[in-house]
C-alpha positions in Angstrom: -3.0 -17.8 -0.9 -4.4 -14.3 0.1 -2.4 -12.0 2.2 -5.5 -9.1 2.3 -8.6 -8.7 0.9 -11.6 -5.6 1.3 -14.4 -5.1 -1.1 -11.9 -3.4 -3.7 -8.1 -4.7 -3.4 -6.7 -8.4 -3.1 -3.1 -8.8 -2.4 -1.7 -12.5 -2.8 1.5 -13.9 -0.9 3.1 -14.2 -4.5 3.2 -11.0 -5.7 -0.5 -10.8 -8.1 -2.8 -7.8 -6.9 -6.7 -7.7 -7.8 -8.3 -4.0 -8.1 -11.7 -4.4 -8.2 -11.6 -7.7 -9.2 -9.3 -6.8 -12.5 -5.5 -8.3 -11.9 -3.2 -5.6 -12.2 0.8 -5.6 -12.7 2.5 -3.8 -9.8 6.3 -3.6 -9.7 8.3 -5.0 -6.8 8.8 -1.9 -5.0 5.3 -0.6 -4.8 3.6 -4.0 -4.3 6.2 -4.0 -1.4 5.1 -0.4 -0.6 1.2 -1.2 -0.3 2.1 -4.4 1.1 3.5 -2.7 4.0 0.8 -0.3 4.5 -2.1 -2.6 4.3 -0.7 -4.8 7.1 -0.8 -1.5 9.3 -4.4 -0.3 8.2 -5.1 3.8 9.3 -2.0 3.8 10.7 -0.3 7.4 9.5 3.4 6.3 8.4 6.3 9.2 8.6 8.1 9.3 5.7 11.8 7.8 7.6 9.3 4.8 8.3 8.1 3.8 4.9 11.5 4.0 3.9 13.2 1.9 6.6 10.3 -0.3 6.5 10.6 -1.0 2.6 14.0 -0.5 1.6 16.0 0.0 4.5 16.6 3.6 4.2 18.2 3.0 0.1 15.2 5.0 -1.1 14.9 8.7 -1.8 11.2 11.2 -0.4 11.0 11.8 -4.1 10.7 8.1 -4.9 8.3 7.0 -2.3 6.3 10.1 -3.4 6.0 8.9 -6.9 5.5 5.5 -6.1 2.6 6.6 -4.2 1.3 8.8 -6.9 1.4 5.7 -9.3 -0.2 3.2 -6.7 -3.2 5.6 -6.4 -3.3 5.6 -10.0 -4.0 1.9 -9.9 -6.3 1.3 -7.3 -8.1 4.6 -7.1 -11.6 5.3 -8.8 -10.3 8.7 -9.0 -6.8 9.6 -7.9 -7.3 13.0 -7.3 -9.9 12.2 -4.6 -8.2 9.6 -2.8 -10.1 7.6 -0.6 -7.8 4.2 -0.3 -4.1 6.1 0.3 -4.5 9.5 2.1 -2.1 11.9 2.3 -1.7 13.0 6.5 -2.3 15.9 7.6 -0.2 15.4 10.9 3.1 17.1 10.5 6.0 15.0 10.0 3.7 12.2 8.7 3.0 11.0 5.2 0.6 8.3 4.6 -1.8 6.0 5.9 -4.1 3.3 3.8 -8.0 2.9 4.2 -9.5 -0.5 3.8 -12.8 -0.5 2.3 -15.9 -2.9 3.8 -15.0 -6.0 5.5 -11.5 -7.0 5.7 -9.2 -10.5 5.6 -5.7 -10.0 6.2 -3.6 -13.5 6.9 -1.3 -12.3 10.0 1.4 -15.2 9.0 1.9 -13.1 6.0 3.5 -9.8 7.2 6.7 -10.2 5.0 5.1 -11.6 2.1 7.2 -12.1 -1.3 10.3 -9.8 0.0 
């Protein structure tokens, strides 16, 4: 069962994510990190929001910022030119993700595999 899907990333409820049509292996906390993000698409996240959202404040600014590091890594053509996971520019704020082309996101699905 799909949770999202754009012309580049599939996320299923049980846990498997699709990058470009390639299944790639995404440990628990940054499927649950992308997860959370794709269910709030453009949105720009603070920091103390990820974090609450994800782990219920038992995660450090350090981790989140290498888990996003790795997840771009993964689904980005080119990391260093992100285009998927932007970094804000707003202060205070730290991320938002970009679909790309048409999206399908089940709604019933918002806490999927926690």
């Amino acid at each position: 069962n799909i949770g999202y899907k754009d012309s580049i990333l599939t996320l299923y409820l049980d846990g498997r994510l699709l990058v470009r049509g390639k299944e790639v292996i995404l440990l628990q906390e940054k499927y649950h990190l992308l997860s959370t993000m794709m269910y709030k698409p453009n949105y720009e996240w603070y920091m103390s929001e990820l974090i609450s959202e994800v782990w219920g404040n038992r995660c450090s600014k350090s981790n989140v910022i290498s888990f996003m590091h790795n997840i771009r890594k993964i689904i980005e053509e080119d990391p260093r030119k992100s285009k998927i996971i932007l970094t804000s520019s707003i202060p205070g704020r730290a991320y938002s993700f970009h679909p790309q082309g048409e999206v399908q996101v089940n709604r019933y699905s918002s806490n999927i595999s926690r």
